[in-house]
C-alpha positions as CSV (number, residue, x, y, z in Angstrom):
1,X,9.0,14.3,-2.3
2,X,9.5,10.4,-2.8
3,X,10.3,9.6,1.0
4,X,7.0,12.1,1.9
5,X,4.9,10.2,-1.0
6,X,6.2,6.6,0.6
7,X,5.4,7.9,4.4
8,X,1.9,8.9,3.1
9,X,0.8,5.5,1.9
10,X,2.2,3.8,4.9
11,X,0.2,6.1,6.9
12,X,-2.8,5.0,5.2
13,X,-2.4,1.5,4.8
14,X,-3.0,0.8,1.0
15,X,-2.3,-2.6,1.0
16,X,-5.0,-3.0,3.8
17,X,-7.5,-2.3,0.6
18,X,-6.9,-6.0,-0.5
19,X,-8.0,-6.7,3.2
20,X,-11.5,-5.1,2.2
21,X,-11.9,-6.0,-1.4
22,X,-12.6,-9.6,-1.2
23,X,-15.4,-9.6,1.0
24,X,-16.9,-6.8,-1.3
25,X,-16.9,-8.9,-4.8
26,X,-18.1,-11.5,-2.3
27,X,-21.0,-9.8,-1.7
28,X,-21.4,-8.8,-5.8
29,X,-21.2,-12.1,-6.4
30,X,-24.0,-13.1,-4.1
31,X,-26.0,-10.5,-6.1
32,X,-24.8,-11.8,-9.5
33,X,-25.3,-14.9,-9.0
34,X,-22.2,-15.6,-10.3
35,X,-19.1,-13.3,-11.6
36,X,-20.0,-9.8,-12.6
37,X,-18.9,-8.0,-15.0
38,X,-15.8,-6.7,-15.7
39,X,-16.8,-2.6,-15.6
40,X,-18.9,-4.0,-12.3
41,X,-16.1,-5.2,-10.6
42,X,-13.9,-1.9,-11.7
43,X,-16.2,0.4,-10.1
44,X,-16.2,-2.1,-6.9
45,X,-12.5,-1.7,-6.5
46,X,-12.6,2.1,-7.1
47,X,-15.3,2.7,-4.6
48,X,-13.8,0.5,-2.1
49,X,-10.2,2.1,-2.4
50,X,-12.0,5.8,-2.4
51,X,-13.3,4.7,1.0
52,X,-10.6,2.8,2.7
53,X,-8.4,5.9,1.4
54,X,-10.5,8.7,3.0
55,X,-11.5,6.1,6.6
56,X,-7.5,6.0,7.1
57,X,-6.6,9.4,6.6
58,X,-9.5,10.3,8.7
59,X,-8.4,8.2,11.2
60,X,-4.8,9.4,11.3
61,X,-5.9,13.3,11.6
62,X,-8.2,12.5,14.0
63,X,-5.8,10.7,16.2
64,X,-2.6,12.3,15.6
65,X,-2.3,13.4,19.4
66,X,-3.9,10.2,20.7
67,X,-0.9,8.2,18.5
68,X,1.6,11.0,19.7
69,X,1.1,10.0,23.0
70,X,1.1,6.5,22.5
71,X,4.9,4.8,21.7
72,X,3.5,1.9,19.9
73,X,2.1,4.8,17.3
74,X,4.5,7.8,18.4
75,X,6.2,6.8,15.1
76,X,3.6,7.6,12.5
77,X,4.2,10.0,10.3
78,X,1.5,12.4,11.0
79,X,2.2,11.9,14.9
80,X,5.7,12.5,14.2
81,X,5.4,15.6,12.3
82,X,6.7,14.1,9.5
83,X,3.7,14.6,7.3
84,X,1.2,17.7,7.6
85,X,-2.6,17.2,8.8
86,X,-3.1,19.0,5.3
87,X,-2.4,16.1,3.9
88,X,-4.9,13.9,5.2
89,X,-7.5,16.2,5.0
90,X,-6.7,16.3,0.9
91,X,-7.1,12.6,1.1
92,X,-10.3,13.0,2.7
93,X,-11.9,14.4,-0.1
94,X,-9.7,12.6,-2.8
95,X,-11.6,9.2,-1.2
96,X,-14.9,10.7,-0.9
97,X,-14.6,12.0,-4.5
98,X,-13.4,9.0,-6.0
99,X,-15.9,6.8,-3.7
100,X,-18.7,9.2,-5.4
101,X,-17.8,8.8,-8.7
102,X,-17.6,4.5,-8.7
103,X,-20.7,5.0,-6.5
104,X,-22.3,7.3,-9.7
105,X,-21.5,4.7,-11.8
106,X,-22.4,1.5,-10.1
107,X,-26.5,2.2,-9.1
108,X,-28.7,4.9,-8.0
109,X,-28.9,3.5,-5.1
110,X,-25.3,3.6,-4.1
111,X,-25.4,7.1,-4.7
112,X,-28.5,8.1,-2.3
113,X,-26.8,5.9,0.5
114,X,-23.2,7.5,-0.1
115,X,-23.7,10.0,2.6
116,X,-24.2,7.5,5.1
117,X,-21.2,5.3,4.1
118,X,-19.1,8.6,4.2
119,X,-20.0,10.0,7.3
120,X,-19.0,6.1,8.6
121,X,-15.8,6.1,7.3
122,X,-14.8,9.9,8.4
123,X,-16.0,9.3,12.1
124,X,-15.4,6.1,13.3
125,X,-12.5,7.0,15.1
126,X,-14.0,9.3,17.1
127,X,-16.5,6.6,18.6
128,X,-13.3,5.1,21.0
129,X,-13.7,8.6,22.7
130,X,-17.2,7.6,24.2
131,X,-17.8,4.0,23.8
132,X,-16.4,0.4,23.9
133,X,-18.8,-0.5,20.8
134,X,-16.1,1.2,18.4
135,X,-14.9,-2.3,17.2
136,X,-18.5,-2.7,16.3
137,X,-18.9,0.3,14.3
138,X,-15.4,0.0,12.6
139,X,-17.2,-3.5,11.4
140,X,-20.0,-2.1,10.0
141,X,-18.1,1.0,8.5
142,X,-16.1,-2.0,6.5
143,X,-19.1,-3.8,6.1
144,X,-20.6,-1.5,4.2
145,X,-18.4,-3.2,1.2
146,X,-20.1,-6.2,0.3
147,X,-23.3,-4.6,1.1
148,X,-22.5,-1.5,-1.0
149,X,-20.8,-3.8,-3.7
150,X,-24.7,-6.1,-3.6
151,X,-26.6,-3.3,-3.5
152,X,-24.1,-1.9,-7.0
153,X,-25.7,-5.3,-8.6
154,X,-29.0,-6.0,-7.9
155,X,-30.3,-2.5,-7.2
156,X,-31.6,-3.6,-3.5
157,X,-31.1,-5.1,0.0
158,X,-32.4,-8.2,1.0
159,X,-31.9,-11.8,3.2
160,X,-28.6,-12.5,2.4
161,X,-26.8,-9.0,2.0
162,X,-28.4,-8.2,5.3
163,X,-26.8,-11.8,6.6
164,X,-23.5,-11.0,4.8
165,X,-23.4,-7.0,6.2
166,X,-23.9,-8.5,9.8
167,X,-21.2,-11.3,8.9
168,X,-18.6,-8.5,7.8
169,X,-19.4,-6.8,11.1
170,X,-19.1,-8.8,13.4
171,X,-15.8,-10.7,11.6
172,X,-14.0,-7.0,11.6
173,X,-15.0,-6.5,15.3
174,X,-13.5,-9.6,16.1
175,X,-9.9,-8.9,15.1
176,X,-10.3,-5.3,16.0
177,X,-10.8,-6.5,19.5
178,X,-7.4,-8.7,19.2
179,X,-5.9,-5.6,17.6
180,X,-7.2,-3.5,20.5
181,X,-5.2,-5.3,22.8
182,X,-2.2,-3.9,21.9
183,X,-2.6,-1.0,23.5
184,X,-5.2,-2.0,26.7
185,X,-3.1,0.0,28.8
186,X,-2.5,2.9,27.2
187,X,-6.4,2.7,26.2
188,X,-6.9,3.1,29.6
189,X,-4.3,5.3,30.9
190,X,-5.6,7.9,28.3
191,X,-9.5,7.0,29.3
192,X,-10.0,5.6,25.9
193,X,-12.9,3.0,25.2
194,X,-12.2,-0.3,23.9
195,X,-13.7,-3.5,24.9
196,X,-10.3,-5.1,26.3
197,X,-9.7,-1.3,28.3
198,X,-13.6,-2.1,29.9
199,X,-13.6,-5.5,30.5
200,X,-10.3,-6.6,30.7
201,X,-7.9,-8.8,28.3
202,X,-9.5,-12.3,29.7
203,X,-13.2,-11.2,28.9
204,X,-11.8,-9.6,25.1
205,X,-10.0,-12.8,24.0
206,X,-13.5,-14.8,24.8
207,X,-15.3,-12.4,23.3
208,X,-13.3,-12.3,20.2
209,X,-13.4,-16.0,19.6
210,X,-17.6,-15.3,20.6
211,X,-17.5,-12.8,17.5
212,X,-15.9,-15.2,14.7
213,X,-18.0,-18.1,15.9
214,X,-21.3,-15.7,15.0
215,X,-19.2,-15.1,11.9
216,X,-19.4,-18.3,10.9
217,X,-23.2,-19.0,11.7
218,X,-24.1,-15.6,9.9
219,X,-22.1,-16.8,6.4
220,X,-24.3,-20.7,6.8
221,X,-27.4,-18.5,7.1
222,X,-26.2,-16.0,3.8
223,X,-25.5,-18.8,2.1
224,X,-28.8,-21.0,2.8
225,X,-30.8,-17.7,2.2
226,X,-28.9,-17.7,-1.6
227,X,-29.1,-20.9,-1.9
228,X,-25.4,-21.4,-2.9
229,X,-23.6,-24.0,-4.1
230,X,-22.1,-27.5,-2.9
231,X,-18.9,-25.1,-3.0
232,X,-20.0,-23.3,-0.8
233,X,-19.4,-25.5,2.1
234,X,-15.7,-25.2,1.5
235,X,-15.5,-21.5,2.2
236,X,-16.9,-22.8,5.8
237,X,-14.8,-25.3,6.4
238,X,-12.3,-22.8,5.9
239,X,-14.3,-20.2,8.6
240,X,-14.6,-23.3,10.9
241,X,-10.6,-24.1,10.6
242,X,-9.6,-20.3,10.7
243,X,-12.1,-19.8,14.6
244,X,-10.2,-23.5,15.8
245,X,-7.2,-22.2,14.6
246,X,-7.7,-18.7,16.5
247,X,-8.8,-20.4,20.2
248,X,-5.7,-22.2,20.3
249,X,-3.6,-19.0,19.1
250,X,-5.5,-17.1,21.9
251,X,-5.6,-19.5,24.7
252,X,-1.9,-20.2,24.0
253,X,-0.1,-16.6,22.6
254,X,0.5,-14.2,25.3
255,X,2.7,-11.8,22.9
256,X,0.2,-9.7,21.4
257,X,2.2,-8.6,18.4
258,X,3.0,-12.1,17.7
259,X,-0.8,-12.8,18.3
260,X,-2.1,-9.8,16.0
261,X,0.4,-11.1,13.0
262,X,-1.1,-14.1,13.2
263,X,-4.7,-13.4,13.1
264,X,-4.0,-10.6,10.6
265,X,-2.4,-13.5,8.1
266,X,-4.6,-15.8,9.2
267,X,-7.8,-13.7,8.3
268,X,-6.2,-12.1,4.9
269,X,-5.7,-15.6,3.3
270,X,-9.1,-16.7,5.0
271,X,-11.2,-14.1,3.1
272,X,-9.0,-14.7,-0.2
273,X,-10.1,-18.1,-0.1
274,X,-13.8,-17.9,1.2
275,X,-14.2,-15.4,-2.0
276,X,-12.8,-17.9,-4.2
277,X,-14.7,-20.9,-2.9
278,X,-17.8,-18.8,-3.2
279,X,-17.3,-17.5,-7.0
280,X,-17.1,-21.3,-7.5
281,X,-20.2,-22.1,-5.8
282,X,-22.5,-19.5,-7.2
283,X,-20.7,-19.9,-10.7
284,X,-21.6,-23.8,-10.7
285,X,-24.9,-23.9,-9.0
286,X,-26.0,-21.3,-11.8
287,X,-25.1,-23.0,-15.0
């Protein structure tokens, strides 16, 4: 029971969560103004775990013959046969209810726009079966975090969630891209679409680098349309040093599991610190 409980969450990537969360209490903080409250940033959490939890184990029923096929993800545990496609369809609706409920809690809102965000998260992964913008809608499936987290606090959409959705997007695309090149020919041996299987691993590595740099231009713009403060600044330095810091890695890297590490690490501790230089700014400018 224990070694099936641990190959579950392994399948579905809990610790990935923290990947999402900052980025969402980013974007309730834009809407706050400053921190929110405690119960606020509870039901944030809750909503974002229900989500991630039911988008992976989507993903992994969906693709359990694609990953069987593949040896870089012949090992998972659904692919394996190690773990029933039962499973992941319980965890399906485990997310979705739990999503519902923080969703229930947070703002009307949230609630009316929950069938949208769910039918995102549960079929994403069937979008690298017909197009090469998959990394793009995995972006905005994730994005829907800080927008769903600003929409939880201020009851609405404007400037600078729009700014900060379309930041998330195309900052998820981006590594997705990198990540994608893992498996650029096996993507195309099995006529899968991914950007680096269409237009090959030159054109993806430009186009990732492309991706980050509109990252970067989209979180000035969120934070000149919220009129953050001084603080602010540091959270782009930080975007600015993370995008130099990925053209060298890119131009110079040619293993691509050393390359993905990286940018994985590198991107976790970027968002950590861009939500932490941004609770300062808005917590400062507001006083």
């Amino acid at each position: 029971m224990l070694l099936r409980a641990a190959a579950f969450f392994k399948e579905i990537r809990v610790e990935h969560t923290l990947f999402a969360l900052p980025f969402a209490y980013t974007g309730a903080i834009f809407a706050a103004g400053g921190i929110p409250s405690i119960r606020a940033l509870i039901w944030i959490t809750l909503a974002v775990l229900g989500a991630r939890t039911a988008a992976m184990a989507a993903n992994r029923y969906l693709d359990r013959e694609i990953d069987a096929r593949n040896p870089r993800t012949a090992g998972r545990a659904l692919a394996a046969g190690r773990l029933a496609p039962s499973v992941m369809l319980w965890a399906c609706g485990a997310g979705l209810t739990l999503l519902a409920i923080a969703a229930w809690q947070l703002n009307p809102l949230c609630v009316k726009l929950l069938p949208l965000a769910a039918l995102g998260a549960l079929f994403y992964p069937l979008c690298k079966r017909y197009t090469w913008l998959t990394h793009f809608v995995l972006g905005a499936v994730d994005a829907f975090a800080p927008l769903g987290a600003f929409i939880a606090i201020r009851g609405g959409i404007d400037l600078a969630a729009v700014l900060l959705f379309l930041a998330v997007t195309v900052w998820v695309a981006g590594f997705d891209v990198i990540y994608a090149l893992m498996d650029f020919a096996i993507d195309r041996a099995q006529a899968l679409s991914s950007l680096p299987a269409r237009f090959g691993e030159r054109a993806a590595r430009s186009l990732a680098i492309a991706l980050h740099a509109s990252m970067l231009a989209l979180l000035v713009a969120a934070g000149l349309a919220e009129h953050a403060g001084k603080l602010y600044a540091l959270g782009i330095l930080t975007a600015g040093a993370l995008l130099v810091a990925e053209i060298r890695a890119l131009e110079r890297e040619r293993d691509i599991f050393a390359l993905n590490d990286l940018v994985f690490k590198a991107n976790m501790a970027f968002s950590v610190v861009f939500l932490a230089t941004t609770a300062a700014a808005f917590s400062l400018a507001y006083r």
